[in-house]
VEXDO-746860 format. One record per residue: residue number from 1; residue in three letters; x, y, z of N, C-alpha, C in turn. Coordinates in nm, 3 decimals. Layout:
# residues N
+-----+---------+---------+---------+---------+---------+----------+---------+---------+---------+---------+
! num ! residuo !  n.east ! n.north !    n.up ! ca.east ! ca.north !   ca.up !  c.east ! c.north !    c.up !
+-----+---------+---------+---------+---------+---------+----------+---------+---------+---------+---------+
! NUM !     ALA !       X !       Y !       Z !       X !        Y !       Z !       X !       Y !       Z !
...
+-----+---------+---------+---------+---------+---------+----------+---------+---------+---------+---------+
***
This chain:
# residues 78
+-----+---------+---------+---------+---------+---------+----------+---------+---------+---------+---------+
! num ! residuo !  n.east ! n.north !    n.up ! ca.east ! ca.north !   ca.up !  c.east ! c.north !    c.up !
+-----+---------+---------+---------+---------+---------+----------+---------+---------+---------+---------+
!   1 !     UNK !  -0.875 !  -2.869 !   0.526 !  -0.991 !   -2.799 !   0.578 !  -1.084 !  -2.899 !   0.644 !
!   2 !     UNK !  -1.112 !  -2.859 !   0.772 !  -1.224 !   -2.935 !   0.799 !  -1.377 !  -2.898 !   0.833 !
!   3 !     UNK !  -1.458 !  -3.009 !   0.805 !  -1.588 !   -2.961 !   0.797 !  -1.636 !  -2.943 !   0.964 !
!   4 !     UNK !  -1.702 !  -2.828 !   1.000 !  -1.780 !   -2.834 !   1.153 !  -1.912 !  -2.778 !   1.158 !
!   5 !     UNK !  -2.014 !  -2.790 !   1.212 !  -2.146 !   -2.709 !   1.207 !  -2.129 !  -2.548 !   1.152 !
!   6 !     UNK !  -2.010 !  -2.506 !   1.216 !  -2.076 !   -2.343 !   1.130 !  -2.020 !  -2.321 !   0.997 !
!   7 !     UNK !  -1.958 !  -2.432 !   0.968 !  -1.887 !   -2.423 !   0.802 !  -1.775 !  -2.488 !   0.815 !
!   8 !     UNK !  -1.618 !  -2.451 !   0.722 !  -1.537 !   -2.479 !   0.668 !  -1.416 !  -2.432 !   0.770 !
!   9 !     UNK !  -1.320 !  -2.515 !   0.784 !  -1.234 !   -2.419 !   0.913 !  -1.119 !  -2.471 !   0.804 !
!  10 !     UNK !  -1.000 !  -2.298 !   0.748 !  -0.878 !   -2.318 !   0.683 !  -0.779 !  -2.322 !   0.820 !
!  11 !     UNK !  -0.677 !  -2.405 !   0.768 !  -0.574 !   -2.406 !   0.847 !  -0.438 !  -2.378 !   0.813 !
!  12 !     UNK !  -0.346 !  -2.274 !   0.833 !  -0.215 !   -2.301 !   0.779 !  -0.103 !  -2.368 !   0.881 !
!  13 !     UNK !  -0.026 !  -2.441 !   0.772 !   0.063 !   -2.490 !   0.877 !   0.183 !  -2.452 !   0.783 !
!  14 !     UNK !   0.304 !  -2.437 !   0.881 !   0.401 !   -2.437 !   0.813 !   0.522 !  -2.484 !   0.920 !
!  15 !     UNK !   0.636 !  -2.548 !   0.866 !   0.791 !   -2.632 !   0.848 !   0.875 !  -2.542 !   0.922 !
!  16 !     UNK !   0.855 !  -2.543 !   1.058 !   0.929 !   -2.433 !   1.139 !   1.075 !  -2.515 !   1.151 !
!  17 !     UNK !   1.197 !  -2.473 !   1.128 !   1.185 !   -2.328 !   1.135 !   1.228 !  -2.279 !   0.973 !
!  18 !     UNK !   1.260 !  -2.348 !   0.893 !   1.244 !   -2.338 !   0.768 !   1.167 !  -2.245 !   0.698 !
!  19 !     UNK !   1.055 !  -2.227 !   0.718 !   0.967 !   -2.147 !   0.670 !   0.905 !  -2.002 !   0.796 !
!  20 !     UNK !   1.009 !  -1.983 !   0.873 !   0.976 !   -1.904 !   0.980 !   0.882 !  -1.741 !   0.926 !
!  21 !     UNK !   1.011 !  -1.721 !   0.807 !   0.907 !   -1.575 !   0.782 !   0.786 !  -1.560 !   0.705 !
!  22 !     UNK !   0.774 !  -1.707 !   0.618 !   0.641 !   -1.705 !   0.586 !   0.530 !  -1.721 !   0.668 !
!  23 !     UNK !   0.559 !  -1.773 !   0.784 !   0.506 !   -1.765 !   0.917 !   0.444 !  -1.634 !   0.941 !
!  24 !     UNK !   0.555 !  -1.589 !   1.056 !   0.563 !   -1.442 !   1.024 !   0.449 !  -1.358 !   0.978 !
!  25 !     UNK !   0.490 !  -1.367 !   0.831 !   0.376 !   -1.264 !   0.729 !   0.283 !  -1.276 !   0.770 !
!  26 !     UNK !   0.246 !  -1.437 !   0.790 !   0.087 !   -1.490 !   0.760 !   0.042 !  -1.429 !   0.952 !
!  27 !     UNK !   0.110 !  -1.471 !   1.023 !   0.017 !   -1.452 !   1.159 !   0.095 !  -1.303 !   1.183 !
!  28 !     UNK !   0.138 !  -1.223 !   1.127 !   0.103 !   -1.075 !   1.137 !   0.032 !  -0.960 !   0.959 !
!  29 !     UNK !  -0.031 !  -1.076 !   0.922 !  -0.129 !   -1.023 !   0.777 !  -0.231 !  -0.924 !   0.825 !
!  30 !     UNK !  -0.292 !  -0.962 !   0.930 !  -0.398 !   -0.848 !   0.966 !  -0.330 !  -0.725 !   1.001 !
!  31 !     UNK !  -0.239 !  -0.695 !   1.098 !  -0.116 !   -0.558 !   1.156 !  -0.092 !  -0.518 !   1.028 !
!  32 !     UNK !  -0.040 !  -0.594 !   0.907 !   0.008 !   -0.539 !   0.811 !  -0.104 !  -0.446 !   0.705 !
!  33 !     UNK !  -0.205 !  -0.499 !   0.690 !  -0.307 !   -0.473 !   0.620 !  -0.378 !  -0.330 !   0.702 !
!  34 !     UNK !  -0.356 !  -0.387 !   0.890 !  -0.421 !   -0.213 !   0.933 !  -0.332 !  -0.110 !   0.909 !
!  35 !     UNK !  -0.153 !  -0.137 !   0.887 !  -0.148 !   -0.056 !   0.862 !  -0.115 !   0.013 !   0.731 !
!  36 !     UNK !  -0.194 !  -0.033 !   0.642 !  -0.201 !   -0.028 !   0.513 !  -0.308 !   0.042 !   0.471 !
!  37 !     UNK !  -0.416 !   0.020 !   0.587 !  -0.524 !    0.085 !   0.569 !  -0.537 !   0.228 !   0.620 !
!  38 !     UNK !  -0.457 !   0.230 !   0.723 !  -0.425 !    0.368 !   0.806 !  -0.361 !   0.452 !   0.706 !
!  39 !     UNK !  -0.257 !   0.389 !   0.625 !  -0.186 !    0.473 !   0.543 !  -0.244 !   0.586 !   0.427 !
!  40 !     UNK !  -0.362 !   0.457 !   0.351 !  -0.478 !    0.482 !   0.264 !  -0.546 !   0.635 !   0.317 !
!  41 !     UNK !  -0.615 !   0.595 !   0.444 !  -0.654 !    0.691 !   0.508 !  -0.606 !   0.825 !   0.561 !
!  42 !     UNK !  -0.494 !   0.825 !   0.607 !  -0.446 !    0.940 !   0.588 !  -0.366 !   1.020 !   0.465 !
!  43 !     UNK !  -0.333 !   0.971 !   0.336 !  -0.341 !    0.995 !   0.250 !  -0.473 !   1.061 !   0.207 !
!  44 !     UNK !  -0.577 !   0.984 !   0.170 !  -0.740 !    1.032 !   0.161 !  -0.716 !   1.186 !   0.207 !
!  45 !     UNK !  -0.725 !   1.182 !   0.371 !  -0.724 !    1.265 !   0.434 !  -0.663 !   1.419 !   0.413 !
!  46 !     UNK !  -0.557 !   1.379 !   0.342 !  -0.446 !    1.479 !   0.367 !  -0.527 !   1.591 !   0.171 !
!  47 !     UNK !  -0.502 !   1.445 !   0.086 !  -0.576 !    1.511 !   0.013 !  -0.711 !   1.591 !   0.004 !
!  48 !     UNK !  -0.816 !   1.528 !   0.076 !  -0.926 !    1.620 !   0.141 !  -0.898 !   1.737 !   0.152 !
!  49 !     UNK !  -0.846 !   1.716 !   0.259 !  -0.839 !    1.931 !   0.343 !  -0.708 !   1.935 !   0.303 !
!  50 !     UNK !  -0.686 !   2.046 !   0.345 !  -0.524 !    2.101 !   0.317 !  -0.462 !   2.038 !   0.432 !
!  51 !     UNK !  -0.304 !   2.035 !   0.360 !  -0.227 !    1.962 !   0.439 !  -0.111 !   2.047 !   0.406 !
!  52 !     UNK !   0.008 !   1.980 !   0.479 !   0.140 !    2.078 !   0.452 !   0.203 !   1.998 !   0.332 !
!  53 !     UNK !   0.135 !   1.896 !   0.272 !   0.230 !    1.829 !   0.186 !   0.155 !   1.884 !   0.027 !
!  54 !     UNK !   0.226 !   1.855 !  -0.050 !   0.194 !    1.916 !  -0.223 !   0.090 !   1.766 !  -0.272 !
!  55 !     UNK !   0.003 !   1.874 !  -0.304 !  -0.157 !    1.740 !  -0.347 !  -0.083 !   1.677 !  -0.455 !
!  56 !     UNK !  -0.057 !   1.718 !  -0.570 !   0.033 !    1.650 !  -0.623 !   0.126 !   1.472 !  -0.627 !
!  57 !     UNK !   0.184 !   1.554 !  -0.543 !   0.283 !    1.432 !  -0.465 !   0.205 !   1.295 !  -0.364 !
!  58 !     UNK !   0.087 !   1.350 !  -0.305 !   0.030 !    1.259 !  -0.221 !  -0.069 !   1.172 !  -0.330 !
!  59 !     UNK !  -0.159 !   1.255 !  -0.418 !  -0.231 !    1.197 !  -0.524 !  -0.129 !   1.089 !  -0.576 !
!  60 !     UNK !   0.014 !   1.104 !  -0.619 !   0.098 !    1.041 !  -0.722 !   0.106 !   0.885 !  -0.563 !
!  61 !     UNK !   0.165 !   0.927 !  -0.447 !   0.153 !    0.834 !  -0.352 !   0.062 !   0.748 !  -0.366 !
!  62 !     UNK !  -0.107 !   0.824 !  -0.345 !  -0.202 !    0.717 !  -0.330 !  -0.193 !   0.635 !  -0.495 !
!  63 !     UNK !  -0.190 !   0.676 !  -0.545 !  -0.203 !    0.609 !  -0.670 !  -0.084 !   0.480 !  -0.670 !
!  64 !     UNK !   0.010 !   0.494 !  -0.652 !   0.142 !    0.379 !  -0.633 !   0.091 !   0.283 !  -0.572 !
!  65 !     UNK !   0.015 !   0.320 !  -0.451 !  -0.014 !    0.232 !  -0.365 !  -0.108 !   0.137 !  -0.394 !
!  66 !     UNK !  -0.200 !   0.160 !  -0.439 !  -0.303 !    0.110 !  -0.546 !  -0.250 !   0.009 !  -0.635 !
!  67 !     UNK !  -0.194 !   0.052 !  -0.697 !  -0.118 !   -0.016 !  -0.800 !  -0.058 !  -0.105 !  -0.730 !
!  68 !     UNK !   0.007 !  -0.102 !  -0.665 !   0.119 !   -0.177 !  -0.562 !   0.012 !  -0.293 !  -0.496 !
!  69 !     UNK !  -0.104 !  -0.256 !  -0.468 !  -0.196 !   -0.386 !  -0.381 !  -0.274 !  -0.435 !  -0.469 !
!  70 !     UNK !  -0.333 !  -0.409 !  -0.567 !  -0.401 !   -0.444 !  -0.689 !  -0.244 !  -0.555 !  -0.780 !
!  71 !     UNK !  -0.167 !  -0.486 !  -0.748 !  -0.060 !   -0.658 !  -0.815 !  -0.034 !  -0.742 !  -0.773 !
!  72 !     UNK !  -0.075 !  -0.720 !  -0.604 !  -0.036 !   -0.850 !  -0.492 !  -0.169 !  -0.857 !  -0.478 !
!  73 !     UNK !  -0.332 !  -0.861 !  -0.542 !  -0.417 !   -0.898 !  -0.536 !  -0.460 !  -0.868 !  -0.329 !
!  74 !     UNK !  -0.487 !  -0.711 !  -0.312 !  -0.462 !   -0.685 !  -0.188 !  -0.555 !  -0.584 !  -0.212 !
!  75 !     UNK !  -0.662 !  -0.628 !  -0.117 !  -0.864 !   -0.540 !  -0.093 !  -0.838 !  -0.480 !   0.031 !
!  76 !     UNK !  -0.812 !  -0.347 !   0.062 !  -0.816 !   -0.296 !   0.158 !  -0.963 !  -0.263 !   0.202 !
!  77 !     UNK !  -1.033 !  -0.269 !   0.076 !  -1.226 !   -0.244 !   0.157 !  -1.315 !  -0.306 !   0.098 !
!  78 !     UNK !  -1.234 !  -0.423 !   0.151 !  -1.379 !   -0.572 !   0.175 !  -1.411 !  -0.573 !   0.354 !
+-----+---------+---------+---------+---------+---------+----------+---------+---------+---------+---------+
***
């Protein structure tokens, strides 16, 4: 990390091509996360108003999902 007037700048580097898909992940983390968040949201959504799908089943969805980003330590609303 280095120090510059507006703060702290992180850097990743990684051992191409060795480490290509950890690559990957990391410089497509934001795409992955919107659409993680889109997913959230239309879930929300669907439960809201009526939808053609069984509340049930989408409640049991959102809930997995939760679970599922809360174990990979994953804040969809920060």
């Amino acid at each position: 990390m280095e120090q510059q007037e507006r703060g702290i700048i992180a850097k990743l580097e990684f051992p191409l091509p060795e480490c290509r898909e950890q690559f990957a992940m990391a410089a497509h983390a934001l795409d992955i996360k919107s659409v993680l968040w889109d997913l959230d949201e239309w879930l929300r959504n669907n439960l809201k108003h009526s939808s053609d799908f069984d509340e049930e089943t989408l409640a049991a969805v959102g809930k997995h999902l939760y679970e599922c980003l809360e174990q990979h330590n994953v804040r969809l609303h920060e």
